[in-house]
C-alpha positions in Angstrom: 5.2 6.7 1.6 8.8 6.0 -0.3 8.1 2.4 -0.4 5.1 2.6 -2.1 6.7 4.9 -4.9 9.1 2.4 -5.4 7.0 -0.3 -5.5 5.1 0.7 -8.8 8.9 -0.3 -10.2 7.7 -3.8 -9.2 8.6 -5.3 -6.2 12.5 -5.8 -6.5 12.8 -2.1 -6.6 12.2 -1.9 -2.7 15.3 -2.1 -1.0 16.0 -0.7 2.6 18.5 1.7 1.0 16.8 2.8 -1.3 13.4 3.3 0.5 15.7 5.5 3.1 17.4 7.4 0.7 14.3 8.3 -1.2 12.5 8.8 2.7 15.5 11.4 3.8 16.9 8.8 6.3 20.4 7.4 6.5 20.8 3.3 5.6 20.3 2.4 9.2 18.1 4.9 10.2 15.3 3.0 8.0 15.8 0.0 10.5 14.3 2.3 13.5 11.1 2.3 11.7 10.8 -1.3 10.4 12.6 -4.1 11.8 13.5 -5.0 7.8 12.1 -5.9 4.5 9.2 -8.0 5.2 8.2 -5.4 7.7 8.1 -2.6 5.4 6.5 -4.4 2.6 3.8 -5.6 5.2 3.3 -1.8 6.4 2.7 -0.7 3.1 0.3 -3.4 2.4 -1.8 -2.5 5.4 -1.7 1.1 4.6 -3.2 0.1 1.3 -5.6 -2.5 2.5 -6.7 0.4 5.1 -7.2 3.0 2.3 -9.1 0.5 0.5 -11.8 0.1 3.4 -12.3 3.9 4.1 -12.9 3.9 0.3 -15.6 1.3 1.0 -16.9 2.6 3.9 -17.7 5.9 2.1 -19.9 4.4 -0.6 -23.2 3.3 -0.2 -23.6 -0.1 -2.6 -26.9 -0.7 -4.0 -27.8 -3.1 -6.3 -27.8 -7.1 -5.8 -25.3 -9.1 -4.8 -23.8 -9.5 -8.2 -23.9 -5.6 -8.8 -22.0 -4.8 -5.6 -19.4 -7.5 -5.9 -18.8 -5.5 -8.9 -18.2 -2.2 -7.6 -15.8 -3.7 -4.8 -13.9 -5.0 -7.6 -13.8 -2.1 -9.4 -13.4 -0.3 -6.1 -10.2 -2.6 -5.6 -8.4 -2.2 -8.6 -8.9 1.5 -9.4 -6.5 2.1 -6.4 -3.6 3.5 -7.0 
């Protein structure tokens, strides 16, 4: 996703403009997809947060509780 790119230039760095121009789309095409800014930011969040939970659906924890708090963690910030 465009947005995300951009995002790893910190937050200010997603724009409409310049998440369409880096997508392919025209200025106001962007807008047919997300209704504006908040809305894209919150899409990408929920793509993230939904990579994150296949991630932790495929591993099997073990350890106690402790342990597997650990690995969530770890889990959590090792996305990219």
């Amino acid at each position: 996703m465009a947005a995300r790119r951009l995002l790893e230039e910190g937050p200010s760095a997603v724009s409409m403009r310049r998440v369409a121009d880096a997508a392919g789309l025209t200025a106001m095409a962007i807008y047919r997809h997300y209704r504006d800014r908040a809305a894209l930011l919150n899409a990408v969040a929920n793509d993230g947060f939904e990579e994150l939970a296949a991630t932790i659906a495929r591993k099997r924890l073990t350890g106690d509780f402790e342990q597997r708090l650990i690995k969530l963690a770890e889990m959590y910030l090792d996305r990219p």
